[in-house]
PAROTOR-674761 format. One record per residue (C-alpha): x, y, z; residue number from 1; residue in one letter. Coordinates in nm, 2 decimals. Example, Ala and Ser with C-alpha at 12.3 -4.5 7.8 and 13.67 -1.06 7.14 Angstrom:
<recs>
X  Y  Z  pos  code
1.23  -0.45  0.78  1  A;
1.37  -0.11  0.71  2  S;
</recs>
This chain:
<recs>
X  Y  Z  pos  code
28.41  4.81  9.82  1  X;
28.33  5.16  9.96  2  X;
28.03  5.04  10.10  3  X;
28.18  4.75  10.31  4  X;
28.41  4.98  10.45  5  X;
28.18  5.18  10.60  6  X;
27.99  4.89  10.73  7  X;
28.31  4.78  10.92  8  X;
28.33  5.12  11.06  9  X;
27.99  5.08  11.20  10  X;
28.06  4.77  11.35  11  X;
28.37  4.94  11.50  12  X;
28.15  5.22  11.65  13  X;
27.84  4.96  11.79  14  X;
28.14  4.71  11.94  15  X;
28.30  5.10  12.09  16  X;
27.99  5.25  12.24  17  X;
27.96  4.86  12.38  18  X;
28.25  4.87  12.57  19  X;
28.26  5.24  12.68  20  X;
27.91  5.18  12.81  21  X;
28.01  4.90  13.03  22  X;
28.30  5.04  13.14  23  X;
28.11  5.36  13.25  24  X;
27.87  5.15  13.42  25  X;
28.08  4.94  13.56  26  X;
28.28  5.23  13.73  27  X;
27.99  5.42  13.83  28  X;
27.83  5.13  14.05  29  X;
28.23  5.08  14.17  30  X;
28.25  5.43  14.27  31  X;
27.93  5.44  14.48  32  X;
28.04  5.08  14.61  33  X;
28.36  5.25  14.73  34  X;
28.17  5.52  14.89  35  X;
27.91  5.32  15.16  36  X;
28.23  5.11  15.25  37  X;
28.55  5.16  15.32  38  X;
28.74  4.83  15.27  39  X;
28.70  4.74  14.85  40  X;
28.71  4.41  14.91  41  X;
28.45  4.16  15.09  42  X;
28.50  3.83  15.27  43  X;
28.35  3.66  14.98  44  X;
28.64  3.72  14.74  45  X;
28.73  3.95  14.44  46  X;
28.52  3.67  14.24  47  X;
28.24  3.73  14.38  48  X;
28.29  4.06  14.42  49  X;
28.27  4.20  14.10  50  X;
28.04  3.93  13.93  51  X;
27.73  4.16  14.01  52  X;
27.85  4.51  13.86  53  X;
28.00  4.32  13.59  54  X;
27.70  4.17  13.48  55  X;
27.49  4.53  13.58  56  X;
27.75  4.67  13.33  57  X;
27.74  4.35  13.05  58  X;
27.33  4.40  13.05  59  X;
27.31  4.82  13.06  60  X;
27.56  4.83  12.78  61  X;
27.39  4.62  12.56  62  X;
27.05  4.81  12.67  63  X;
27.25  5.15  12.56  64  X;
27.35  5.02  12.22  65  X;
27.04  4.83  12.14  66  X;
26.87  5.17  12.20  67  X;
27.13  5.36  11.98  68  X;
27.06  5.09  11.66  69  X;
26.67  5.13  11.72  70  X;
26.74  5.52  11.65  71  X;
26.98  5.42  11.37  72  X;
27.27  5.57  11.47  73  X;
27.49  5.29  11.30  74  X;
27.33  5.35  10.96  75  X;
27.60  5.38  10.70  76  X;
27.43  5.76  10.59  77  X;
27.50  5.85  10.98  78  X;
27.84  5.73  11.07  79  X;
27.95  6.11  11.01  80  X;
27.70  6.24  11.17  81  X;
27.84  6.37  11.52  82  X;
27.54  6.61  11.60  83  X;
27.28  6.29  11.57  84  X;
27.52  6.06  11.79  85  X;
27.54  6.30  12.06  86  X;
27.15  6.37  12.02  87  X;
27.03  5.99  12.04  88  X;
27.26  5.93  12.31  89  X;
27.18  6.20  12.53  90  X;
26.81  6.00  12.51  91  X;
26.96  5.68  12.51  92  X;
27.14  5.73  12.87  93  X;
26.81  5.86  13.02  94  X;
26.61  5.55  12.89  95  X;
26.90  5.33  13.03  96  X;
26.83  5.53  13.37  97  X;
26.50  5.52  13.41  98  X;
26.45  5.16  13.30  99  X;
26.76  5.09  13.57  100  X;
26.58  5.29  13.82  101  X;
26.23  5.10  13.76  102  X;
26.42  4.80  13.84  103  X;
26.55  4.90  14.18  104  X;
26.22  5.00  14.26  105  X;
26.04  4.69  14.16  106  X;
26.29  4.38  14.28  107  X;
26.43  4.62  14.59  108  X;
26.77  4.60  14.47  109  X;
27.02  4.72  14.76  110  X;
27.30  4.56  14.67  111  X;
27.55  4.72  14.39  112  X;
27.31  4.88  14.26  113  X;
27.19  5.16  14.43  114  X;
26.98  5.44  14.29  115  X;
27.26  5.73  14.34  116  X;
27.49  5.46  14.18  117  X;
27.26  5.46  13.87  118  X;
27.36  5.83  13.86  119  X;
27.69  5.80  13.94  120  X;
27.70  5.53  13.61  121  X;
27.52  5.75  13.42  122  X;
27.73  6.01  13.38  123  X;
28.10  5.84  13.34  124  X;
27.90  5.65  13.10  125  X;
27.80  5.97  12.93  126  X;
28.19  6.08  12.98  127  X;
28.37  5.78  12.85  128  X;
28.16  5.75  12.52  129  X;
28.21  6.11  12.45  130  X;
28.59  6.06  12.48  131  X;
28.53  5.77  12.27  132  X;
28.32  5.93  12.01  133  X;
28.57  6.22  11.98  134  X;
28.84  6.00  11.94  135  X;
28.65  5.76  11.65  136  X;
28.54  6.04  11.43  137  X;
28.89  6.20  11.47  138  X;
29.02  5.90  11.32  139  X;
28.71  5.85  11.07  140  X;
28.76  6.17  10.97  141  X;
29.14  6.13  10.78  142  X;
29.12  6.18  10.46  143  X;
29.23  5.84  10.36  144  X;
28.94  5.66  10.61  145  X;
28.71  5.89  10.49  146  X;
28.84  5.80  10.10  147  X;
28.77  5.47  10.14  148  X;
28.41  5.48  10.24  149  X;
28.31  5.74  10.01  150  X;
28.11  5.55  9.68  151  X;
28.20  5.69  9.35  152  X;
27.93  5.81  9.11  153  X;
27.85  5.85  8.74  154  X;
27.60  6.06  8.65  155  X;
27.42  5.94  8.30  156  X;
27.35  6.28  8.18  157  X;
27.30  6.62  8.36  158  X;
27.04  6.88  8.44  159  X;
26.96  7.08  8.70  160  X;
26.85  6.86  8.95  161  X;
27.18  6.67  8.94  162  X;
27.35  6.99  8.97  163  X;
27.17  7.05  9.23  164  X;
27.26  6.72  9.43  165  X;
27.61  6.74  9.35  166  X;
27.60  7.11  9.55  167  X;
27.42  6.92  9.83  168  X;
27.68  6.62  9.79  169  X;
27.94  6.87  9.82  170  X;
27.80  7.09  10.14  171  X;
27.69  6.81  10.34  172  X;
28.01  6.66  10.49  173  X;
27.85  6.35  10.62  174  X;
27.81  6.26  10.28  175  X;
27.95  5.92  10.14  176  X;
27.91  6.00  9.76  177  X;
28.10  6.17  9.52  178  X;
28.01  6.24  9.20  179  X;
28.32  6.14  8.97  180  X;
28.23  6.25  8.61  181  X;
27.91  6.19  8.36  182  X;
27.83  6.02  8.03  183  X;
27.54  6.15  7.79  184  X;
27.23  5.97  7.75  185  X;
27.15  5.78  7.52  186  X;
27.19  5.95  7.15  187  X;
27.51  6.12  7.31  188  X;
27.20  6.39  7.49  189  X;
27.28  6.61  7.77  190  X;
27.04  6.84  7.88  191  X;
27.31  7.13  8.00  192  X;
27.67  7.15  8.05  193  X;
27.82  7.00  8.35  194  X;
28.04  7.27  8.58  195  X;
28.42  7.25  8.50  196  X;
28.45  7.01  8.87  197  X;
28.24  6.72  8.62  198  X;
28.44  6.60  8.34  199  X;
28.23  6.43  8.05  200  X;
28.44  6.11  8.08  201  X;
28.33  5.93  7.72  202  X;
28.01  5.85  7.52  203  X;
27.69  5.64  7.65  204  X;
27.78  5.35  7.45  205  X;
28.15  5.33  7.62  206  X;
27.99  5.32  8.00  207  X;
28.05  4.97  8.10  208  X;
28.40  5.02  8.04  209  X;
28.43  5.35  8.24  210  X;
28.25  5.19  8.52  211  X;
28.54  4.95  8.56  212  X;
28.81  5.22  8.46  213  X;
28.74  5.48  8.76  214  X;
28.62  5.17  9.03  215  X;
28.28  5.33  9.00  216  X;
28.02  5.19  9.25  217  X;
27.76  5.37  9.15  218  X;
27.52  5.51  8.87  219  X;
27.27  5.82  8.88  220  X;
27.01  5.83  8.61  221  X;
26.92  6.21  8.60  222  X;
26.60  6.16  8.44  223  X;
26.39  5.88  8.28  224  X;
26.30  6.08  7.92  225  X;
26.53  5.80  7.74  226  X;
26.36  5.48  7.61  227  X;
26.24  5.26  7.86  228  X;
26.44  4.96  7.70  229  X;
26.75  5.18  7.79  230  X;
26.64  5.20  8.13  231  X;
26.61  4.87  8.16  232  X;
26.98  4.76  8.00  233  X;
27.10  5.03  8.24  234  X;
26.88  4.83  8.56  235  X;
26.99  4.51  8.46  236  X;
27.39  4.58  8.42  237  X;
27.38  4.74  8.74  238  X;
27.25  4.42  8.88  239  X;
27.47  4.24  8.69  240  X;
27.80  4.45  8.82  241  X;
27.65  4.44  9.17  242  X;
27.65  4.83  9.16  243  X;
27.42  5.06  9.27  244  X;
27.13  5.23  9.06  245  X;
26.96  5.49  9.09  246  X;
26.71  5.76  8.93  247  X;
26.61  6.13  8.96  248  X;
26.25  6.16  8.89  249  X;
26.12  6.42  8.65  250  X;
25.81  6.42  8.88  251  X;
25.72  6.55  9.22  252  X;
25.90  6.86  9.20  253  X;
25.78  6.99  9.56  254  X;
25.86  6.81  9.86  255  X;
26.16  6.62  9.69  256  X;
26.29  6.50  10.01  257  X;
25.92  6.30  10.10  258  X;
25.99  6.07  9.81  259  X;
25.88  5.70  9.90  260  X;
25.84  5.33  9.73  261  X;
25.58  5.13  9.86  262  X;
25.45  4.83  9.77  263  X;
25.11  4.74  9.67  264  X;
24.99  4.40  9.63  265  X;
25.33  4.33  9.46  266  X;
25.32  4.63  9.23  267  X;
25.59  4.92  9.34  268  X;
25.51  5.25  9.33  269  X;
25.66  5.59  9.38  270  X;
25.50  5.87  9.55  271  X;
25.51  6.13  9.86  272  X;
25.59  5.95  10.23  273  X;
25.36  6.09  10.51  274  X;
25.51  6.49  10.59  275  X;
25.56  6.54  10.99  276  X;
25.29  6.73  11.00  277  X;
25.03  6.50  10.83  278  X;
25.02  6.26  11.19  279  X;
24.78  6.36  11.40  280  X;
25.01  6.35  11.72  281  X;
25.26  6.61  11.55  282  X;
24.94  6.82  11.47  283  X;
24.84  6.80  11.83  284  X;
25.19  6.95  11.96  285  X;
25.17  7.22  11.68  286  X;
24.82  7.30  11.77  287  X;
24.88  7.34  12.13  288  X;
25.18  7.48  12.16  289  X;
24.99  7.78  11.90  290  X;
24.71  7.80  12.21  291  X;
25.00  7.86  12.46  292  X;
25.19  8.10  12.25  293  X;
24.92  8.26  12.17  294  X;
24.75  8.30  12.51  295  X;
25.08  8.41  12.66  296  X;
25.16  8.64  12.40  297  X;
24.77  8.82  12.44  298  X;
24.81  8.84  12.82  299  X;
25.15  9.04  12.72  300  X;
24.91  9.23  12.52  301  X;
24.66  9.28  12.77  302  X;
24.93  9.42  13.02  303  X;
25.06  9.72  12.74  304  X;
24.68  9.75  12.57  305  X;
24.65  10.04  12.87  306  X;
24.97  10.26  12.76  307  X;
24.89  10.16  12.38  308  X;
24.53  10.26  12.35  309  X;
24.58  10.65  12.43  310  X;
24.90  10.64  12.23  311  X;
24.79  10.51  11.92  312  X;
24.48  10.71  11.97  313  X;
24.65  11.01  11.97  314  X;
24.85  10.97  11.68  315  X;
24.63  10.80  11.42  316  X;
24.27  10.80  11.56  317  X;
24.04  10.55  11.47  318  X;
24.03  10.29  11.43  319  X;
24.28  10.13  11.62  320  X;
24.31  9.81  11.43  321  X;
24.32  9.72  11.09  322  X;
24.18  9.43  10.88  323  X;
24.43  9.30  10.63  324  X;
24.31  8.96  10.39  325  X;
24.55  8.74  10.36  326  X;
24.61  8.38  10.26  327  X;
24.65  8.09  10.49  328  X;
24.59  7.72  10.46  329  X;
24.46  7.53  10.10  330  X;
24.41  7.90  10.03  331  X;
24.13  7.98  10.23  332  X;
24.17  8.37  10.30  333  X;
24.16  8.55  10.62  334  X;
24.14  8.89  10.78  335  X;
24.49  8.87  10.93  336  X;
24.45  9.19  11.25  337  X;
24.67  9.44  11.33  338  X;
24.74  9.78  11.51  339  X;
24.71  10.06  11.30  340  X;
25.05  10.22  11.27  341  X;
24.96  10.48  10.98  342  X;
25.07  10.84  11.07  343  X;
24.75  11.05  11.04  344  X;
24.68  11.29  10.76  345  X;
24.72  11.64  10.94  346  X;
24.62  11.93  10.71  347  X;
24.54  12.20  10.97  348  X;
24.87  12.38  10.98  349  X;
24.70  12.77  11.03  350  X;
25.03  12.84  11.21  351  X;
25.02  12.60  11.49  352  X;
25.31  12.37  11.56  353  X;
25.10  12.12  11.72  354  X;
24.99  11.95  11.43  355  X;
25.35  11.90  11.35  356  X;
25.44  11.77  11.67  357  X;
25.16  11.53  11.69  358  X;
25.26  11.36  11.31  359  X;
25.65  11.35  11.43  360  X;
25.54  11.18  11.75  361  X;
25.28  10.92  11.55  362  X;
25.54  10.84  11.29  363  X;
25.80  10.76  11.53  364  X;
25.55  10.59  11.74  365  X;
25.44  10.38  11.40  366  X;
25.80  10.28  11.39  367  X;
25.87  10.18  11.72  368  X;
25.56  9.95  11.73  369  X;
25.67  9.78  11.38  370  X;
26.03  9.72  11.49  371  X;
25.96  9.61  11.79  372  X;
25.67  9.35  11.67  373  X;
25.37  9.51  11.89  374  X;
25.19  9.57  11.59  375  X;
25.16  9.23  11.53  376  X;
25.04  9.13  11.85  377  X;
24.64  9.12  11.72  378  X;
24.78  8.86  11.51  379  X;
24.73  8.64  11.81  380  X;
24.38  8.61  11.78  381  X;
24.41  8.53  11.45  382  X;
24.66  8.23  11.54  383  X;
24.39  8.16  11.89  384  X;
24.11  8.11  11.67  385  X;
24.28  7.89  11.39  386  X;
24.33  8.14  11.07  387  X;
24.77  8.11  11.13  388  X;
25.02  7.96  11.38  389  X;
25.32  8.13  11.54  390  X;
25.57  7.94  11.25  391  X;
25.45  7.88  10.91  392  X;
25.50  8.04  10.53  393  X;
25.47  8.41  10.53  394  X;
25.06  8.55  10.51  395  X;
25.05  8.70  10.12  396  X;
24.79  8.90  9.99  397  X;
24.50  8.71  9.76  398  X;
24.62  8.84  9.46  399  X;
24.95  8.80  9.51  400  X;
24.88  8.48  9.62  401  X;
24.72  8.39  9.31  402  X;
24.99  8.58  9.09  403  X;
25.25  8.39  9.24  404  X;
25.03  8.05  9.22  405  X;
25.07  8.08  8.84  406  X;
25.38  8.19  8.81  407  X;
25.63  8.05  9.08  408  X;
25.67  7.63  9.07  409  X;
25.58  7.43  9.39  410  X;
25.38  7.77  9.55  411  X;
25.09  7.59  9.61  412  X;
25.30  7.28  9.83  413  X;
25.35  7.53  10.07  414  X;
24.99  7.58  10.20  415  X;
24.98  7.29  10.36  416  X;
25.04  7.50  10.70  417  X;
24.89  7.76  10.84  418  X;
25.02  8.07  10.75  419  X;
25.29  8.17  11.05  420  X;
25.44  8.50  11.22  421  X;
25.73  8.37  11.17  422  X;
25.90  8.14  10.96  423  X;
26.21  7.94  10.87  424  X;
26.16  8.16  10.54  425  X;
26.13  8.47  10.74  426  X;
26.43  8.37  10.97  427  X;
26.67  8.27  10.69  428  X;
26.62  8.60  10.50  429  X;
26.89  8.81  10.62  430  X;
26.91  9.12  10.40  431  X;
26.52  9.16  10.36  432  X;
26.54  9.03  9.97  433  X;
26.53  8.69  9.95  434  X;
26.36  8.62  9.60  435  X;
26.00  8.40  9.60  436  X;
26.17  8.13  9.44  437  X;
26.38  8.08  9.75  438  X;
26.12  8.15  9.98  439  X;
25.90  7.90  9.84  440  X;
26.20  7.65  9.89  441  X;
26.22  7.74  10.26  442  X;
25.86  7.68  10.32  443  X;
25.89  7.34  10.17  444  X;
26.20  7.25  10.41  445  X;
26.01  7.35  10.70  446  X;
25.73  7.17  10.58  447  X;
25.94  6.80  10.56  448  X;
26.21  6.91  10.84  449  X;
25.90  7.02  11.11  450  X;
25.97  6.95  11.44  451  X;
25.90  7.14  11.78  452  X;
26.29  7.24  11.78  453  X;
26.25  7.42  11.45  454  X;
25.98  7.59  11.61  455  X;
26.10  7.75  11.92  456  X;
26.45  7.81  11.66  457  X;
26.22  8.04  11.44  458  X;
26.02  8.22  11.76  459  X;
26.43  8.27  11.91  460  X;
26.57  8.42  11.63  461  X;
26.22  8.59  11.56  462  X;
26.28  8.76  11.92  463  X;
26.61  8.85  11.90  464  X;
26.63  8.99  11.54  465  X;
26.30  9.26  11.63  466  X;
26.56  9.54  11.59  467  X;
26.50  9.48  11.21  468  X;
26.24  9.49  10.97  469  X;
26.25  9.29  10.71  470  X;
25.99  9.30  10.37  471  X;
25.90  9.09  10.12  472  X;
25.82  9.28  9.83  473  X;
25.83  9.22  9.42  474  X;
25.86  9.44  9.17  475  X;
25.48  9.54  9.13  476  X;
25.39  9.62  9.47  477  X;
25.52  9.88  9.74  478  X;
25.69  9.78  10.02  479  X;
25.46  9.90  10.25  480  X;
25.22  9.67  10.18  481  X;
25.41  9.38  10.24  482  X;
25.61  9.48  10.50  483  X;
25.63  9.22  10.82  484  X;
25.81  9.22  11.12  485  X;
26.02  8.97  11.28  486  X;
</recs>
């Protein structure tokens, strides 16, 4: 079976990372033993003489790997997943450090064990596994390994959702699934065409059979709008077969990802896990880390305020800001602040050339301050006082908001955030045109992907992309009034 295949490739990779980890430690603490004397070898024999690092090494490798299950780096849906295994290594070696450290300190251990030999372990530990690791998924990653731990899937009908997966099946190469063909639902239904990749492999009736023709270890139910006594059959060969089962619900269309069965008093239900930013520690770190960016970000504005005040006053007058109401979180609208980069109305011409001069001068001013983000810098208070933070959805306008609300599916998920400067919508949009449909869908994987990493990502690329200005715009409105700078 597929799946028992990739378990023994786990258990290759835990049994690995075992060995590379004491044979890291080992040399580290032999290498700093070598160093404070120059004879290897005590009176007391070789016995003796490498039962302590041996038993160091035995104890810290089986720390390190203990630490790397808790983090779930042997689950079969991360075997492939080299970025993750470097990740929750990198925090495994410094727990294994510190904890060693802490027990120099407390039992005053001089003996093999130094502190600088904790270092020294540290890194060849960090050295060998990568070698290790590089080798492993070199060797997981043949076609024919990788063949036999991939499950095979038949899909009992097809609609967009499905097609949907099957794309993220296909882009996502630490995938084990592979969808193999489909069957119609019951009364020979299927909702729209598979793509030409998807062969229709027989009729409903004929599944049983096709399961055991193409090895099949899987089934996909792409939506429960068949009788529930079908459903059931379906559930109870499955079990029967000992292959796997499972659905693609009509419902919950936002936030698809958050999906969750729990268990109450016996009865199972299905419904939306806890989103990152629904803890109240994760809220905390978003919260303050909108304080700092904000505070540093006014004191920048505080330092240019003096050269921007008698610029902007001489090119567009008063007043110097502008209120704008916009829509941040649960819909609660705001007057989002900002400089005001309109290019004054001149009118008195009377053959002077300094009227001319002065527009010229304020509409390249205008631009320079949009490019370059400083009009946005009153936003700050806005993000100080609570009304955005530095990364959320885009800020729309009230109507909009409410057109869109109407109009677009899963809008409204995506107020669950502040509205942000920036975004991972805002970020991903590279040619300034990215429809609302797909902004809304950007929102909502920020919203169940939220970390501080994603963060800093979308303030980085924010930074270094403020040579363009990008817009969000739809057919009814002018660009100017939605216009936003990275």
């Amino acid at each position: 079976m597929p799946r028992e295949r990739a378990y023994g490739l786990c258990a290759i990779l835990f049994i690995g990372d075992w060995i590379v980890a004491c044979m890291g430690i080992f040399a580290g603490l032999e290498l700093r033993e070598w160093q404070r004397h120059t004879s290897a070898l005590h009176a007391a024999g070789m016995v003796e003489y490498l039962t302590v690092p041996i038993l160091w090494s035995m104890a810290g490798g089986t720390l390190f790997v203990w630490s790397m299950a808790t983090l779930k780096t042997y689950e079969v849906r991360n075997i492939y997943r080299l970025q993750l295994w470097f990740r929750n290594m990198g925090k495994c070696v410094i727990a294994w450090s510190i904890a060693a450290w802490a027990y120099i300190g407390l039992f005053s251990v001089v003996g093999y064990a130094p502190r600088l030999g904790v270092a020294y372990s540290a890194l060849l530990m960090v050295a060998f596994a990568v070698l290790w690791r590089m080798a492993s998924f070199l060797f997981m990653g043949q076609p024919a390994v990788k063949a036999g731990t991939v499950s095979r899937v038949i899909v009992v009908g097809w609609n967009q959702k499905v097609a949907h997966l099957r794309k993220a099946m296909r882009r996502d190469a630490a995938q084990l699934s592979e969808i193999i063909g489909c069957v119609p639902l019951p009364g020979e239904i299927i909702e729209r065409t598979p793509p030409p990749g998807v062969p229709i492999l027989g009729h409903y009736s004929e599944l049983q059979a096709l399961v055991a023709l193409h090895r099949a270890s899987s089934i996909i139910l792409s939506g429960a709008d068949c009788a529930v006594q079908d459903i059931q059959d379906l559930v109870r060969f499955c079990q029967r077969e000992y292959i796997g089962f499972q659905l693609v619900p009509e419902y919950f269309p936002p936030l698809r990802s958050s999906l969750q069965v729990q268990t109450l008093s016996g009865v199972p239900l299905l419904g939306l896990s806890t989103l990152p930013l629904e803890r109240t520690g994760n809220r905390l770190i978003k919260r303050s880390f909108d304080v700092a960016g904000a505070l540093v970000g006014m004191l920048f504005g505080v330092i240019l305020l003096p050269i921007l005040f008698p610029v902007m006053y001489l090119c567009s007058g008063l007043p110097i800001f502008l209120r704008e109401r916009k829509v941040t979180h649960r819909g609660r609208v705001f007057n989002a602040l900002t400089f005001n980069t309109q290019a004054p109305q001149v009118t008195d011409y009377q053959g002077a050339k300094k009227p001319l001069v002065r527009r010229k001068i304020a509409e390249k001013t205008a631009a320079f301050m949009r490019i370059s983000g400083i009009a946005e810098l009153p936003k700050l208070w806005n993000v100080l006082i609570g009304d955005m933070s530095l990364v959320g959805p885009f800020p729309d306008l009230p109507d909009e908001a409410e057109r869109y609300r109407a109009e677009v599916p899963n809008y409204g998920a995506r107020s669950e955030v502040r509205a942000g400067l920036t975004g991972w919508a805002q970020v991903s949009d590279r040619n300034g045109d990215m429809p609302i449909v797909k902004r809304v869908e950007a929102d909502l994987y920020y919203l169940e992907n939220w970390n501080v990493m994603v963060d800093l990502y979308c303030i980085a690329a924010s930074v270094l992309r403020t040579a363009t200005v990008r817009k969000y715009h739809s057919p009814s409105e002018s660009n100017t009034s939605r216009s936003y700078t990275n």
